[in-house]
DOLO-721508 format. One record per residue: x, y, z of N, C-alpha, C in turn. Coordinates in pm, whole numbers. Each point is the difference from the previous one (the first is absolute). Layout:
N
+--------+--------+--------+--------+--------+--------+--------+--------+--------+
:    npx :    npy :    npz :   capx :   capy :   capz :    cpx :    cpy :    cpz :
+--------+--------+--------+--------+--------+--------+--------+--------+--------+
:      X :      Y :      Z :      X :      Y :      Z :      X :      Y :      Z :
...
+--------+--------+--------+--------+--------+--------+--------+--------+--------+
This chain:
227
+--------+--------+--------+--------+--------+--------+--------+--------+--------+
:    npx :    npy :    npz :   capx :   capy :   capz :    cpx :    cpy :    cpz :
+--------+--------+--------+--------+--------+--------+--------+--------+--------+
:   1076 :   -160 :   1332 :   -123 :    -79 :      9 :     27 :   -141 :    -50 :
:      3 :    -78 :     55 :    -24 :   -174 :      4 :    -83 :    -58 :    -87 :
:    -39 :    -17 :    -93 :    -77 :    -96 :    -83 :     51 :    -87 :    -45 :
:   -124 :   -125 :     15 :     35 :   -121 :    -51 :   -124 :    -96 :   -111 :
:    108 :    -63 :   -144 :   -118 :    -21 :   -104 :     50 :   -141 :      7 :
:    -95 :    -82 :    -77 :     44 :    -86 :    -37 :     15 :    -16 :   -129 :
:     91 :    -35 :   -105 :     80 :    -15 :   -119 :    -65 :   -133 :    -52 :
:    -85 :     30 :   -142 :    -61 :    -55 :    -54 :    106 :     -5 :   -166 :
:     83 :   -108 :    -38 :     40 :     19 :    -74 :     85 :   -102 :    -98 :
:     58 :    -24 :    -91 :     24 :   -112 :    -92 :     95 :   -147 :    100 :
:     28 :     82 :     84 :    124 :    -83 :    108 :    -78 :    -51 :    146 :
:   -124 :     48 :    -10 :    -51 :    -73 :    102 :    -72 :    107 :    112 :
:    -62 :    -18 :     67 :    -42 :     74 :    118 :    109 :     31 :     92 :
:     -6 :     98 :     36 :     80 :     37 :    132 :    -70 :    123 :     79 :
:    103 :     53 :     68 :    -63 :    126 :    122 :    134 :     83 :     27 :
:    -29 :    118 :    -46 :    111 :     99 :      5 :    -63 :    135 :    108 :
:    115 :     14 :    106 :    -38 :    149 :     90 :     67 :     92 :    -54 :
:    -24 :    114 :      0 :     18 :    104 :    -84 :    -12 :    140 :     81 :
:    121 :     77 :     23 :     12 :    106 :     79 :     21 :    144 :    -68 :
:   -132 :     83 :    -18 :    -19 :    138 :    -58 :     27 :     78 :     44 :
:     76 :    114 :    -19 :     13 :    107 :    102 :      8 :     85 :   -104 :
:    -21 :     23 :   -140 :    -62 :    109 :    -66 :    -68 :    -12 :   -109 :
:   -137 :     44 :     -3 :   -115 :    -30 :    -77 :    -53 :     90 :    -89 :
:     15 :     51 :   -105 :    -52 :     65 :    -93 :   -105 :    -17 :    -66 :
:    -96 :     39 :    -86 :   -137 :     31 :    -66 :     33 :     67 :   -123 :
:     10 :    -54 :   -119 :     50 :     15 :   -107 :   -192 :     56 :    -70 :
:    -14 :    151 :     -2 :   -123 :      7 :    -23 :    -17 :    109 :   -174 :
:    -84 :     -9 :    -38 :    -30 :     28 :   -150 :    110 :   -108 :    -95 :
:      9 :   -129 :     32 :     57 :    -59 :    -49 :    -26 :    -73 :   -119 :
:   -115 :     50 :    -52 :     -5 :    -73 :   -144 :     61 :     17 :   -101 :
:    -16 :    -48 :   -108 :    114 :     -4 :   -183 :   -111 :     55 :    -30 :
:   -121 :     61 :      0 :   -102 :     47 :    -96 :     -5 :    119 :     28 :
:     -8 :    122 :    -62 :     -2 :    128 :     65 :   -132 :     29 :     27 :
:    -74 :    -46 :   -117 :   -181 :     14 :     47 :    -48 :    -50 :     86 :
:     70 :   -166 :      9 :    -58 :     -5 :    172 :     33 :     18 :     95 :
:    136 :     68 :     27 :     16 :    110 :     73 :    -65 :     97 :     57 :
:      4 :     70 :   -119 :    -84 :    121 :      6 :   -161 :    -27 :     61 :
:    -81 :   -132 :    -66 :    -66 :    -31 :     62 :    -28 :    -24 :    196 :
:     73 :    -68 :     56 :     49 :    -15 :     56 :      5 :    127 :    117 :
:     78 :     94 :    -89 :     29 :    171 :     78 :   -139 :     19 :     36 :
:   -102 :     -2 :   -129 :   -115 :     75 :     -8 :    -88 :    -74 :    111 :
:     -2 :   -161 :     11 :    -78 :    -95 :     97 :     38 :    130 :    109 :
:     81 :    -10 :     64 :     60 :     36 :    126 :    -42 :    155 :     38 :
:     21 :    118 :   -132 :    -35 :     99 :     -2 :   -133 :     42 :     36 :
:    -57 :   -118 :    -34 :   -170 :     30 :     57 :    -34 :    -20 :     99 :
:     77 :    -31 :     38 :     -3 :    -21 :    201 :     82 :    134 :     41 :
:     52 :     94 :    -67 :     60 :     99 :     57 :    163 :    -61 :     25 :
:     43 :    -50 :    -77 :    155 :    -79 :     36 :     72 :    110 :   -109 :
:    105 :     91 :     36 :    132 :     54 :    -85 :     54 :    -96 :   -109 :
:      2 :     81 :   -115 :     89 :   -118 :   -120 :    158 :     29 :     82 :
:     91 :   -140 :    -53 :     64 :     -8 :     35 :    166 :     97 :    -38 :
:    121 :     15 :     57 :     42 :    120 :    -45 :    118 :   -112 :    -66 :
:     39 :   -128 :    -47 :     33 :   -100 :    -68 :    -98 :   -118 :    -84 :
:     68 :    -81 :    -93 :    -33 :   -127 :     -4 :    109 :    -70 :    -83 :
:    -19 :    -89 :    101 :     -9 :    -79 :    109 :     53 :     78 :     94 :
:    -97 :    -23 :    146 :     83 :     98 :     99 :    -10 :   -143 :     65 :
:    147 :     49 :    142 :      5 :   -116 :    118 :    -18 :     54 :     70 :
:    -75 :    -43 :    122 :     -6 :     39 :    127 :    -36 :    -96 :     81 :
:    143 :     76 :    117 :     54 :    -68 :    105 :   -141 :    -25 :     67 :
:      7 :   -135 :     84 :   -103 :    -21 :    118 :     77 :    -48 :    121 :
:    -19 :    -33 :    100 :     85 :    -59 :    116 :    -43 :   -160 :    -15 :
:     82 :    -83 :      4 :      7 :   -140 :    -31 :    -98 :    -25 :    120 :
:    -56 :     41 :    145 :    -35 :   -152 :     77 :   -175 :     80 :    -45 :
:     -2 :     39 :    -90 :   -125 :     54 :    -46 :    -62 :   -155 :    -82 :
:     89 :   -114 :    -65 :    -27 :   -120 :    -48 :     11 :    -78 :     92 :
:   -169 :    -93 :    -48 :    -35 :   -121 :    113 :    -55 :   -128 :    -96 :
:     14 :    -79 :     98 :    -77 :   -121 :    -79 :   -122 :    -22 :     39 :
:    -40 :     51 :    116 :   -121 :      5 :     72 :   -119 :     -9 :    -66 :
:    -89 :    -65 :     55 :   -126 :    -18 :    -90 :   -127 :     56 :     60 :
:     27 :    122 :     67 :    -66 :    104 :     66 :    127 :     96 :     23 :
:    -52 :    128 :    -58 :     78 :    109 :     27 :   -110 :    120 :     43 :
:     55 :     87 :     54 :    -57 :    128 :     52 :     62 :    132 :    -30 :
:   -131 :     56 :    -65 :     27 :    144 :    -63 :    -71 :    107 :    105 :
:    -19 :    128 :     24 :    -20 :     90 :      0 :   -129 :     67 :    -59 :
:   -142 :     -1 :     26 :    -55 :     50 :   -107 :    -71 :   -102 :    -60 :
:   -113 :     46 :    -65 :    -50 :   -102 :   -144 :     55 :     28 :   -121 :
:     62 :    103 :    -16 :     52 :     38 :   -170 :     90 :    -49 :    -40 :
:     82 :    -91 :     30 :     96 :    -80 :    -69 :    -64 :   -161 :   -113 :
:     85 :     -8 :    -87 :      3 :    -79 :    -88 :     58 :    -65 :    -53 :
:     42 :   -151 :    -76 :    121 :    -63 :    -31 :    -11 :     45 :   -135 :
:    141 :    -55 :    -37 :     28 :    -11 :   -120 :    138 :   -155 :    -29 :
:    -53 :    -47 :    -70 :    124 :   -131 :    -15 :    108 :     55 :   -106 :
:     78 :    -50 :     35 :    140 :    -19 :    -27 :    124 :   -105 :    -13 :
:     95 :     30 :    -82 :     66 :   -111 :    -33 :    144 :     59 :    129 :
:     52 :   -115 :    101 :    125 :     48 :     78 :    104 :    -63 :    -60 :
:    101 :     81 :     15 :    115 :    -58 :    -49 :    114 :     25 :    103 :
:     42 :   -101 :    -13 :    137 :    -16 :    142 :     96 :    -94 :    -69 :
:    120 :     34 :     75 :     88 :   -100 :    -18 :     98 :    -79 :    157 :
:     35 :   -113 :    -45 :     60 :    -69 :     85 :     97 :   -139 :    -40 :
:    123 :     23 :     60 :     61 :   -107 :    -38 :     88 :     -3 :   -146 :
:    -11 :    125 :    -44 :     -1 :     17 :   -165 :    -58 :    -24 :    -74 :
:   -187 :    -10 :     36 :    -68 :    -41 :    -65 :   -128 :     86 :    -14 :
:    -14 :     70 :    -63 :   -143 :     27 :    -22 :   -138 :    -79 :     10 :
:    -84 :     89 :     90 :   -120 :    -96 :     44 :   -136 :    120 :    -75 :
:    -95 :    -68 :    -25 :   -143 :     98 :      5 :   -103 :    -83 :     93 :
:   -105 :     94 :     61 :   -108 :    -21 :    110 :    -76 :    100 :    -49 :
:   -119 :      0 :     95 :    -91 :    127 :     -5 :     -9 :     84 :    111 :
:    -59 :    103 :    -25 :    -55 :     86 :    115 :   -113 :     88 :    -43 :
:    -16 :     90 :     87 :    -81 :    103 :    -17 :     14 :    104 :     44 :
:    -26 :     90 :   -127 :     85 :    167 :     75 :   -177 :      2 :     78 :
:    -19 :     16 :    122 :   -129 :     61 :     53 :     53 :    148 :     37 :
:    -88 :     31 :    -47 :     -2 :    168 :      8 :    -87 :    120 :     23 :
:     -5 :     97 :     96 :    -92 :     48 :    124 :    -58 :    119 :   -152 :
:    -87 :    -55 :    -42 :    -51 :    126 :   -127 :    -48 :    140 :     53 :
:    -47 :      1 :    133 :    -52 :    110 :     30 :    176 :    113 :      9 :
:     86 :    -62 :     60 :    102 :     48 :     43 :     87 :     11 :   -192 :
:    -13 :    -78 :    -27 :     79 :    -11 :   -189 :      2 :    177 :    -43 :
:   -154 :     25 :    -18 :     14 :    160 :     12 :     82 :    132 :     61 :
:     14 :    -31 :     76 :     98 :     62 :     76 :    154 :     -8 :    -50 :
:     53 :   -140 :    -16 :    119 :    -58 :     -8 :    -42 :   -158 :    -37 :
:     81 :    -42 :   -100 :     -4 :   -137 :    -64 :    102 :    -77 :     92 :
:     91 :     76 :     -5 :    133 :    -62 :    114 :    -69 :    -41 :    176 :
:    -41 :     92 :     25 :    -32 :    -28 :    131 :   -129 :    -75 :     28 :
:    -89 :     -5 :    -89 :   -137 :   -115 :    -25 :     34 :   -130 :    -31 :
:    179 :    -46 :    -71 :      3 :   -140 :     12 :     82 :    -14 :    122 :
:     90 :     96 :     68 :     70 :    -52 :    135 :   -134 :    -24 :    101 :
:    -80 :     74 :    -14 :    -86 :    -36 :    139 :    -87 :   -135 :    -17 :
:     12 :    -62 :    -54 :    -39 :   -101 :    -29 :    109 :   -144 :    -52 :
:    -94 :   -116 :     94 :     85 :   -115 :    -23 :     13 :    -55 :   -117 :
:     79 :    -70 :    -61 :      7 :    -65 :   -118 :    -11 :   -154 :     21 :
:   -120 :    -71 :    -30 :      3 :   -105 :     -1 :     86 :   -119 :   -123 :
:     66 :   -113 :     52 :    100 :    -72 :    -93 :    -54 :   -137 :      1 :
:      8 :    -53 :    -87 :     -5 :   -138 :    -72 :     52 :   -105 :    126 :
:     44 :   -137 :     38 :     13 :    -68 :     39 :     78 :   -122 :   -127 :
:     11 :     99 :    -99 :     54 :   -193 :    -98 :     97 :    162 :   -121 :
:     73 :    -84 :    -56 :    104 :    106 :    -64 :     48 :    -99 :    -92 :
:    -12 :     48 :   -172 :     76 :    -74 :   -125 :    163 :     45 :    -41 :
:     60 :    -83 :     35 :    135 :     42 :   -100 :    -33 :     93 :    -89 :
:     90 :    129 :    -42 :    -75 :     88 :   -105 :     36 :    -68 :   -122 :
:    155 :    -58 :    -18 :     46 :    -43 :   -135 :    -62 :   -114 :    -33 :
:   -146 :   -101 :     55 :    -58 :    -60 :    -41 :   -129 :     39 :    -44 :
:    -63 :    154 :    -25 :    -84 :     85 :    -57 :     24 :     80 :    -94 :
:    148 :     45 :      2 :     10 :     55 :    -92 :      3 :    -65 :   -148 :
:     21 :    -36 :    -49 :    -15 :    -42 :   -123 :   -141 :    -12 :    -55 :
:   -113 :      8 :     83 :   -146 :     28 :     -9 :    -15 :    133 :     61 :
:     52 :     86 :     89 :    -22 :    110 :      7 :   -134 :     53 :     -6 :
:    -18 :     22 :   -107 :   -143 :    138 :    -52 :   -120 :    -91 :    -24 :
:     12 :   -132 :     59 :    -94 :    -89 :    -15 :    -73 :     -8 :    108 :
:     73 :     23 :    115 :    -24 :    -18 :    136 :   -124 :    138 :     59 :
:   -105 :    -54 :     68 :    -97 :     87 :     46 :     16 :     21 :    136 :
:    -45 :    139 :     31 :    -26 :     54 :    158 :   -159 :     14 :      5 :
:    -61 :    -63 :     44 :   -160 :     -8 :     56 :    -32 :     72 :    111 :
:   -116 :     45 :     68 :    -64 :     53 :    143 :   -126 :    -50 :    -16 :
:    -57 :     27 :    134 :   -166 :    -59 :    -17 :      6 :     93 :    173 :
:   -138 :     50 :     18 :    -30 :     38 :     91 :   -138 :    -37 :     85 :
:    -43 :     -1 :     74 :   -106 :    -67 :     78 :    -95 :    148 :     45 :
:    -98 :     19 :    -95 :    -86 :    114 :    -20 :   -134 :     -6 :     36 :
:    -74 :     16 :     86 :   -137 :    -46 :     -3 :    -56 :   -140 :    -17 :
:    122 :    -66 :    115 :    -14 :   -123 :     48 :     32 :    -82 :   -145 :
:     51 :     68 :    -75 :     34 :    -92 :   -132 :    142 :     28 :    -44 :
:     58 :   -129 :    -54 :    132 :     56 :    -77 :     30 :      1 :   -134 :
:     85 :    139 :    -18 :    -79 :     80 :   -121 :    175 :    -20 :    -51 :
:     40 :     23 :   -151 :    116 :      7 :    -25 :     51 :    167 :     -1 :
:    131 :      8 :     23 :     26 :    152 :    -20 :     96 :     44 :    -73 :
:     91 :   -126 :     -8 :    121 :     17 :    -66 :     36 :    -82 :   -102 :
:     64 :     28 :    -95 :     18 :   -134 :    -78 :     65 :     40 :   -107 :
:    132 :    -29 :    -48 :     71 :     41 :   -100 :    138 :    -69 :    -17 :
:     58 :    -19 :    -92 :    108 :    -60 :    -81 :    139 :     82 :     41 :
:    106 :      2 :     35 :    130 :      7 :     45 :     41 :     92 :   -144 :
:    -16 :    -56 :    -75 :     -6 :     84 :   -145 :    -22 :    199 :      6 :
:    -66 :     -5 :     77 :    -83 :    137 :     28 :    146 :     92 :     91 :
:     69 :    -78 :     36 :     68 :     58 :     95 :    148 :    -19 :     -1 :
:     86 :     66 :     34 :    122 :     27 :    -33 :    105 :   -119 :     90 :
:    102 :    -43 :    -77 :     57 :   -126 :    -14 :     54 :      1 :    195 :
:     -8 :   -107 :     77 :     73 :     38 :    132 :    166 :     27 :     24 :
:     46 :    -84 :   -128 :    113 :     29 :     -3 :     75 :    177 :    -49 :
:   -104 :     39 :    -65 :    -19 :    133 :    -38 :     11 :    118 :     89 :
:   -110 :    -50 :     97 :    -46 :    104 :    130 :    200 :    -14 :     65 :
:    -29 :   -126 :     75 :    149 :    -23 :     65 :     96 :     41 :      3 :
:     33 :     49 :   -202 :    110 :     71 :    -34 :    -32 :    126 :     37 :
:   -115 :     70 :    -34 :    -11 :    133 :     -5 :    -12 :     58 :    128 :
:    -14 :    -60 :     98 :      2 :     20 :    156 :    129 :    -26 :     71 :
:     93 :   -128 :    -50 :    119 :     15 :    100 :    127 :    -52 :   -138 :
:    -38 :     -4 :   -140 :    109 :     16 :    -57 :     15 :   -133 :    -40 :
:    -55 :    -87 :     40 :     59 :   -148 :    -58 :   -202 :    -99 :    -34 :
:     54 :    -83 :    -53 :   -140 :    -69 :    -23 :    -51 :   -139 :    165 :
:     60 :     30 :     75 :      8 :   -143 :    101 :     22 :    146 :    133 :
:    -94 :     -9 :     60 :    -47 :     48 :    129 :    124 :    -66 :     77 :
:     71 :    130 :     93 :    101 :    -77 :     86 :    -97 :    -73 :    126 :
:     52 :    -67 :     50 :    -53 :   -108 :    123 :    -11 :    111 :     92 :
:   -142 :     -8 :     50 :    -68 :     86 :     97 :    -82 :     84 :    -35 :
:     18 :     -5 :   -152 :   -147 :    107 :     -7 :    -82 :    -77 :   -128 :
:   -108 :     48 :     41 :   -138 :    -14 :    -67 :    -90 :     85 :    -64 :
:    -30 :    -16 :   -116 :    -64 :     93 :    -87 :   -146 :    -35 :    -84 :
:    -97 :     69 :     42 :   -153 :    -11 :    -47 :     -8 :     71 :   -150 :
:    -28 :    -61 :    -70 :     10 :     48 :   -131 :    -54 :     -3 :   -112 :
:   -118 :     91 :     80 :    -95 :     55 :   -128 :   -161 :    -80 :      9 :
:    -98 :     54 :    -48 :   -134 :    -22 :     11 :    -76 :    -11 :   -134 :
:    -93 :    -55 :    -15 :   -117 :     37 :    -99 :    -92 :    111 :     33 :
:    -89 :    -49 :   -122 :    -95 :     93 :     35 :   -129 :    -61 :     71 :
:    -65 :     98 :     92 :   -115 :    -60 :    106 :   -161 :    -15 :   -119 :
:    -53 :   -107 :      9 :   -121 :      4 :    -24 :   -109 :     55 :     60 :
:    -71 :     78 :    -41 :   -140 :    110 :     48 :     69 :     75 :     94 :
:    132 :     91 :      8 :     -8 :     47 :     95 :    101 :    -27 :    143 :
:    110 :     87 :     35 :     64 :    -28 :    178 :    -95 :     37 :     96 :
:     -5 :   -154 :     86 :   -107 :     56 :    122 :     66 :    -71 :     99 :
:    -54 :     -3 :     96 :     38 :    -63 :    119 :    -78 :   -195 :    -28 :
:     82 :    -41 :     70 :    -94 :   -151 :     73 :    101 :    -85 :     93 :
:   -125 :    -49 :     98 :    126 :    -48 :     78 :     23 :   -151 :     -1 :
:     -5 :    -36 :   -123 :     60 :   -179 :    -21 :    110 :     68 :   -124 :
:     81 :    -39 :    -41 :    108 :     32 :   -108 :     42 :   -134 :     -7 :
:    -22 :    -76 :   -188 :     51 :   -148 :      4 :     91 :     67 :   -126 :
:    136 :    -49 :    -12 :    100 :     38 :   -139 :     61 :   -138 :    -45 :
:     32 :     13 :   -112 :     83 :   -136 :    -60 :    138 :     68 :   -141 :
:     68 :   -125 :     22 :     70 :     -1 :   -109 :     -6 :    -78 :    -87 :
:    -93 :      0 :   -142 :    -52 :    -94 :    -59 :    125 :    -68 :   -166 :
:     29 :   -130 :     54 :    134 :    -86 :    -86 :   -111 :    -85 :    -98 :
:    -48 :     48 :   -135 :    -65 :    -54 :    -47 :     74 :   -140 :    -72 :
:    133 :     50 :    -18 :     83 :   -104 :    -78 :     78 :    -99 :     67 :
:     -2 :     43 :    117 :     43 :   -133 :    120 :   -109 :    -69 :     51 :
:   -115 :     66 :     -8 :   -116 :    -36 :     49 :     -3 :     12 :    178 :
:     33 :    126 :     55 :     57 :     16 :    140 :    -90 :    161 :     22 :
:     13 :     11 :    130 :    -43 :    136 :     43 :     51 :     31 :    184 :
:     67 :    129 :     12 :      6 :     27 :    113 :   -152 :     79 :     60 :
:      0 :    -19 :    140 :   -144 :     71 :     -8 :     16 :     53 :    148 :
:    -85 :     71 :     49 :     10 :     45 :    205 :   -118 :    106 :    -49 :
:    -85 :    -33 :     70 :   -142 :     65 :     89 :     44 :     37 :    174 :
:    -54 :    152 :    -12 :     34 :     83 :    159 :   -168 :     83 :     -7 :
:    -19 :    -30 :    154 :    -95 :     96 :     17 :     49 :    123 :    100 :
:    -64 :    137 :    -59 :     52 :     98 :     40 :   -134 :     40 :    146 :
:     87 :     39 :    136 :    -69 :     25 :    116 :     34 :    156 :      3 :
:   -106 :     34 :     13 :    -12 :    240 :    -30 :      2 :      3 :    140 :
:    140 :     52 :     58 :    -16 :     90 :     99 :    -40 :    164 :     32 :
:   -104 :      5 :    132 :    -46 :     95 :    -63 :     62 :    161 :     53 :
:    -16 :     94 :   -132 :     79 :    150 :     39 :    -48 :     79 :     87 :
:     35 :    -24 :    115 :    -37 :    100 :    146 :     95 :    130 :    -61 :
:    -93 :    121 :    110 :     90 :    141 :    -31 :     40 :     -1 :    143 :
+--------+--------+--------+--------+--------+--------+--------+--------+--------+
């Protein structure tokens, strides 16, 4: 899969293309076990299986990520969730966003197969990672959703909450720097009032100490389930 960001960073603007061909979902990924567990329990009340790891990975098929600013699901029961991406290129580590969207009616069944059937929407702008890290756990992942013709916040939490990317990286392929070609979603907060459906999804990556933010709004189009 082909994506292209533009590079917001101490050396200047630029535009980097970027070729994925394996995409992972780094999920129960927090440093807190309670909000974890929290987390399990959100999900459990929708009828979702605790998980049989944590941190577990699971594989998705790469052209499942778009930049698109309309995507199409299956259904009304799907929902986003933001996320921090991590890729590398060039020998360089990059971060962006995305969103694991994920078919909740189907989650029950299988967690694995409720995020493949569904697209993953991606950022359009991407930070050097080694110019965040040193602020790290400072850095926020936000959501806001468009609910009854209003937009409501859903997400919102500190990097702090969640387990280091260089962390995940190792514990998935052994080294801290993602080899070139793959991409990894890594890790969530917790949802305010509740996982529901809506079909506007706005996410950010909030740089309080650079004074910067990545951001991408997608509206989701429900195709509908004929038998």
């Amino acid at each position: 899969m082909q994506l292209t960001f533009s590079i917001s960073s101490a050396g200047g603007a630029s535009t980097l293309a970027v070729s994925i061909d394996h995409f992972v979902i780094a999920g129960w990924a927090g440093r807190d076990h309670a909000a974890i567990e929290h987390h399990i329990e959100e999900l459990a009340a929708i009828g979702v299986p605790r998980p049989s790891a944590v941190p577990l990975f699971y594989r998705v098929a790469a052209n499942q990520l778009t930049q698109d600013a309309t995507v199409q699901m299956a259904g009304p029961d799907s929902s986003g969730e933001v996320e921090v991406l991590l890729f590398s290129q060039a020998g360089r580590s990059y971060v962006s966003l995305t969103s694991d969207h994920t078919d909740r009616k189907l989650e029950a069944h299988s967690v694995a197969l409720s995020k493949q059937l569904c697209a993953k929407p991606v950022a359009r702008e991407a930070w050097p990672l080694d110019e965040v890290l040193p602020h790290w756990d400072s850095l926020r992942i936000v959501s806001s959703i468009v609910e009854d013709g209003r937009e409501v916040e859903y997400q919102n939490g500190l990097l702090d909450s969640l387990r280091d990317v260089r962390d995940l990286a190792r514990r998935h392929c052994g080294q801290e720097q993602l080899p070139e070609g793959m991409a990894m979603s890594c890790g969530t907060v917790a949802v305010i009032g509740g996982i529901r459906p809506a079909n506007i999804f706005t996410m950010a990556l909030v740089d309080d100490r650079l004074g910067r933010r990545l951001a991408h709004r997608y509206t989701v189009e429900c195709l509908p389930v004929v038998a």
